[in-house]
Every structure is written in C-alpha cells, then in structure tokens.
C-alpha positions in Angstrom: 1.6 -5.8 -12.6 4.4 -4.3 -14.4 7.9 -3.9 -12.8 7.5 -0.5 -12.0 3.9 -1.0 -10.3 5.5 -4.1 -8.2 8.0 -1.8 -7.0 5.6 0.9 -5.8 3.7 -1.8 -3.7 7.0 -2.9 -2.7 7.5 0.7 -1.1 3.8 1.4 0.0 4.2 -2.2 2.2 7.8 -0.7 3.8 6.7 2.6 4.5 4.1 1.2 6.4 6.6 -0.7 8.3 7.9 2.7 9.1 5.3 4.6 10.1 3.9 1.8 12.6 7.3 1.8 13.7 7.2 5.3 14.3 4.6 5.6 16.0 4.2 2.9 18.3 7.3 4.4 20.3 5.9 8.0 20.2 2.2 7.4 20.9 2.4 4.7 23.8 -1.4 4.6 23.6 -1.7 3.3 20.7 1.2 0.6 20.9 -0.9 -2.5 21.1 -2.7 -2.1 18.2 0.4 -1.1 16.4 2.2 -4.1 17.2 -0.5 -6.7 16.0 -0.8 -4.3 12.7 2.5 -4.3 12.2 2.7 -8.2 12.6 0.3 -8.1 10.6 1.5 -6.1 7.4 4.2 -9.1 6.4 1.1 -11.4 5.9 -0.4 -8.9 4.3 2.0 -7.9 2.1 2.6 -11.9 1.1 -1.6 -11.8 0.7 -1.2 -8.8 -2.2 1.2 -10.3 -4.0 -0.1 -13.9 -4.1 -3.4 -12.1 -5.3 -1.6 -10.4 -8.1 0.1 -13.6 -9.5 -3.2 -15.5 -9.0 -5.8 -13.0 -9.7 -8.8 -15.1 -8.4 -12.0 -14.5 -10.0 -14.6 -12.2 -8.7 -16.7 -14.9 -7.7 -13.9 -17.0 -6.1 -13.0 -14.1 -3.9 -14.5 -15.7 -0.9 -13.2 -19.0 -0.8 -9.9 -17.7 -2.1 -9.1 -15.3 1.2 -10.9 -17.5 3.4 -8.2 -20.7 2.5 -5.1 -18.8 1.3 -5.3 -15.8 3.9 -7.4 -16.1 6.7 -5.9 -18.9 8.4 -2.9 -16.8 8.5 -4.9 -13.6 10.1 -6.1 -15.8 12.9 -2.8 -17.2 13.9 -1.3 -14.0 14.0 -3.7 -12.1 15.7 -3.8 -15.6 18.8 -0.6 -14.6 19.0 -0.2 -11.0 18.6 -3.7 -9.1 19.4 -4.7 -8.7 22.6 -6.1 -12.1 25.2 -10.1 -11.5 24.7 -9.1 -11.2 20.7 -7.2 -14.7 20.4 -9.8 -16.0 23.1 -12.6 -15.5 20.7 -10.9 -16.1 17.6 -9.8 -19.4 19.5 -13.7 -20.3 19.8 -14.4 -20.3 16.2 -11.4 -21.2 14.4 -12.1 -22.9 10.9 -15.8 -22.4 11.1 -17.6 -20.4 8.9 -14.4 -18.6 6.9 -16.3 -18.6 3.4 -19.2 -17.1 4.6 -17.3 -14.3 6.7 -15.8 -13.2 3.9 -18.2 -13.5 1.3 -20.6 -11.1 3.5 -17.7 -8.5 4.7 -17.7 -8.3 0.9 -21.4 -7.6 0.3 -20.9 -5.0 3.5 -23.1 -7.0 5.8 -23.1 -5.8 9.4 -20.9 -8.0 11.3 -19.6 -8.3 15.1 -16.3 -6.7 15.4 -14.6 -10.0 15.9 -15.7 -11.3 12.3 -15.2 -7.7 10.9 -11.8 -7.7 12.4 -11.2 -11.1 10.7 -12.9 -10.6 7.3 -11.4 -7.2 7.0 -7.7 -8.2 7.5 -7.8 -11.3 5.4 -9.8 -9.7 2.1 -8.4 -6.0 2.7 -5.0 -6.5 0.9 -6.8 -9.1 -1.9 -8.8 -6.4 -2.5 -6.2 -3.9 -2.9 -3.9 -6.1 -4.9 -6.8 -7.0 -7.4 -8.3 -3.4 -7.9 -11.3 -3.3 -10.6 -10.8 -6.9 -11.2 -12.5 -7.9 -7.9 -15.5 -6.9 -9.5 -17.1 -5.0 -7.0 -17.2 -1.5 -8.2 -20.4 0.5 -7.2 -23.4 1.5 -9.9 -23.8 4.4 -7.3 -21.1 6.4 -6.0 -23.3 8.6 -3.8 -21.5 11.7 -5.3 -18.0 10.9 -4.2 -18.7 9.3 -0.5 -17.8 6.0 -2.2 -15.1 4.3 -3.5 -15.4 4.1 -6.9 -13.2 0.8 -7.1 -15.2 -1.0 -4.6 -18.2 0.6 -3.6 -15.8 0.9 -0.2 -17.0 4.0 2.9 -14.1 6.1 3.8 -12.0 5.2 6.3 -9.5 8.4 6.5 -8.9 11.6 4.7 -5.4 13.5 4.1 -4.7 16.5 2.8 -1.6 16.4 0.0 0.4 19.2 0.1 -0.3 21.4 -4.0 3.3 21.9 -3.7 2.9 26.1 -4.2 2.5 28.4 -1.5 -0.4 30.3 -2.4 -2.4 27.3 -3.2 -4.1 24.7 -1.1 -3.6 20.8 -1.5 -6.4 18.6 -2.6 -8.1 16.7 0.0 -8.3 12.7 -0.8 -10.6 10.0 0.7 -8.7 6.6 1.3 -11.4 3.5 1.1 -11.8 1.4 4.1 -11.9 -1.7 2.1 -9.0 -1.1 -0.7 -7.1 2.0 0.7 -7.8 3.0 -3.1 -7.6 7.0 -2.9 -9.8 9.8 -5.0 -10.0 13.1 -4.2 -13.1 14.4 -2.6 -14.4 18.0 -1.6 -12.5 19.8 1.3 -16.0 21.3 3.3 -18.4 18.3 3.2 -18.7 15.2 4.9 -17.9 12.0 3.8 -20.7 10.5 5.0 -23.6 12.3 4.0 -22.8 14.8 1.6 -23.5 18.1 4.0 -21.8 21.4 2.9 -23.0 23.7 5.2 -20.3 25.1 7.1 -22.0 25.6 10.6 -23.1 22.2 10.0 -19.6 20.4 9.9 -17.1 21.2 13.3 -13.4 20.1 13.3 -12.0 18.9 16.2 -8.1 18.7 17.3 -5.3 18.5 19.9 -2.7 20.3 18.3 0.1 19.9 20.8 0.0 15.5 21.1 -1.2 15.7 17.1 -0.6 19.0 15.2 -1.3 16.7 11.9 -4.4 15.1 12.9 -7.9 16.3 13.2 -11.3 15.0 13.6 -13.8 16.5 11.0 -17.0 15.8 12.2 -20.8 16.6 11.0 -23.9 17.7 12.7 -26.5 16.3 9.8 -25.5 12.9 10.4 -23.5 12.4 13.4 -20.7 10.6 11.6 -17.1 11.8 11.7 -13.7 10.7 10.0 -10.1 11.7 11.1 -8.0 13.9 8.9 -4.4 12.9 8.4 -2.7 16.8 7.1 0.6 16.1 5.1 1.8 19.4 5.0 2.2 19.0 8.4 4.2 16.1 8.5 5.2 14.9 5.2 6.3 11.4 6.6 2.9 10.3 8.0 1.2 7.2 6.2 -2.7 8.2 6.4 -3.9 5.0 7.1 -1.5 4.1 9.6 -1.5 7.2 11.3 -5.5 6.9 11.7 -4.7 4.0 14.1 -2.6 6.2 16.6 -5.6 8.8 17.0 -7.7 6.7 19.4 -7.6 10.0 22.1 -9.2 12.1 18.9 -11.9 9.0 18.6 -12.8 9.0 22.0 -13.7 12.8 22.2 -15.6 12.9 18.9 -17.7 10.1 20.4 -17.7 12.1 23.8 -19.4 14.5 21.3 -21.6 12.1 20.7 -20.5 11.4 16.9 -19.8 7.9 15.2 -17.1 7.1 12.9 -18.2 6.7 9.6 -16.1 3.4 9.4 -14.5 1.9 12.5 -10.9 1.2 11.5 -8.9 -2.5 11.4 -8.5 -2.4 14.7 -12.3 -1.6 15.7 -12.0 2.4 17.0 
C-alpha cells in the first residue's frame, strides 16, 4: 500500500474510534455492543495491517486468520462481550479455527457464535487484502453483491452530491469487506425489486433523524440506511450498530435483515 493509502486506513480505523465513541454515550442502548466493538477495532486495526505487509495467499486465508487473528478475537470478546458470549466462546476455544473460517469464507450458514467469531477475525483480512483475497464473485446479481468479494450488503448511506439541486448517490457497504459501490436509490438490496409500493421505509426521526430502515415486501429482507447529509460525521458501518430499536420494529413487521451485523442484530 502506498504512503498515502496507509494513511487513509490510518484515518478510516480512528474515525471509527470516534463514532463508537460517540455513540455509545448518546444511544445507551446500544452501549454494550459498542464497547466490545470498539475493543475490538485496535485488533482489528493491527489485523489489516499485518495482512497488508504479509499478504497471505488466497488459499492460505484460512489458516492465516485462524492463527494470526482469531485467537486474539476470542480473548477479547471473554473479556469484553457480554457473559453467555465468553461462556460459549470459553467451550470451544482452539477447536475448529481453520474450518470456521474457511466456511464463513465460502458463506456457509453458521450459528451466530461461529459467525461472530469468523466474521471479526477475517473481516479486516479481508478488507486489508481487497481483490487479492481472491474471492470476487462471477455473478454479481446486478449490483446486490460485492463486487470485491461476492460480500451481501450490510448497510447503505446516502453521500451527500455536494449541490443543492441534486441528490447524492446512494452506496452499498459489503458485510464482509466494508468495500463500498454505489447501487440504485429505489430497489432493494436484496432482491432487486423496483416497484415502489413494493419497498416501505421505516424511521424514528426524533431518537435517529439519519437512520432509516428501507425495507421490501417481495422478499421480506430489509437493510438500514445511514443518510450523510443529515449528519456528516456518522461512520455508516458503525452507526448500523446503534439502530437496534429500528431492527427490532422492522422485524415486528415481520422483515429479516438481509445481513445480521458483527454483533448479530
């Protein structure tokens, strides 16, 4: 990575810091999961940059995360996470890491507990290495997947076009990288619907005038929506975390998130 790359990351990594900072004093709700994120970000962070001076192989992705991060992941979260968390990771500590990993990576349906795991250890490997992990998609299903790592959608922001008169793009971060592309404002990221009856937003402007859920009918999935313009200093994937209250009614609604997030909502 070239000086000036390795000094973006550098700023990405603190203003995560930030945001989780942020809001786990103005959204008490959410503080829990804040805190073990945030102590998990400087493992993270170390994670990203080993894998960019290393840059394991493709096929040594597995074994890789599974010696050089998770161990690290599980510590933390015994510590940090919440008691039935540690308690379970406690139960299978050092069994099994390659595997994990090597079949969050071929998105094999999990438990949450080895989702959780996989997810946090690989997840900044995978954003650190990029194309190089070798697991972009033949098939994008017309923009509902990453196109660096075949990755679902885990959040969507709108970006603020920086003119009055015009509206800003709307962007798709991946579950699996956070790699971001730009995807099409009415139609979900799930299952490609357009039709506007067919796709209802949800909100609670007064606890979060920047988040919304946008939800679809067609499929039943549903994805929070993370608006810029409205507050310029919100991290998208960080502030997905604090919406729990906006998860819980969508599912009241009886819709499913396309992607549960880290921390399993």
């Amino acid at each position: 990575m070239q000086a000036e790359g390795a000094v973006g990351a550098k700023v990405a990594w603190t203003e995560r810091r930030r945001r989780a900072s942020e809001l786990t004093e103005r959204y008490p709700h959410a503080s829990a999961q804040l805190l073990l994120y945030t102590a998990l970000l400087d493992l993270q962070e170390a994670a990203f940059h080993d894998a960019l001076a290393r840059r394991p192989a493709p096929a040594d992705l597995p074994i890789y995360v599974a010696e050089r991060v998770m161990p690290g992941v599980i510590d933390c979260s015994v510590v940090h996470g919440p008691p039935p968390l540690g308690e379970a990771l406690a139960r299978w500590r050092g069994t099994g890491g390659t595997a994990l990993i090597a079949g969050w990576l071929r998105d094999q349906e999990q438990d949450p507990v080895s989702r959780y795991v996989a997810r946090a250890s690989a997840g900044p490997v995978l954003e650190a290495l990029g194309a190089a992990a070798g697991l972009a998609p033949s098939d994008v299903a017309d923009g509902r997947r990453c196109p660096t790592c075949g990755g679902r959608p885990q959040v969507s922001y709108f970006s603020d076009a920086g003119e009055a008169l015009l509206t800003g793009p709307r962007h798709l971060i991946c579950s699996r990288c956070h790699h971001a592309w730009v995807f099409a404002r009415m139609t979900c990221a799930g299952c490609g619907e357009q039709s506007g009856s067919k796709l209802p937003i949800y909100g609670e402007a007064e606890q979060f005038p920047h988040l919304r859920v946008d939800a679809c009918d067609s499929c039943g999935g549903y994805l929070l929506t993370v608006d810029l313009r409205k507050a310029p200093g919100a991290v998208p994937i960080v502030d997905e975390l604090a919406g729990m209250p906006l998860d819980l009614y969508a599912r009241e609604q009886g819709k499913r998130k396309i992607v549960p997030n880290l921390m399993g909502m």
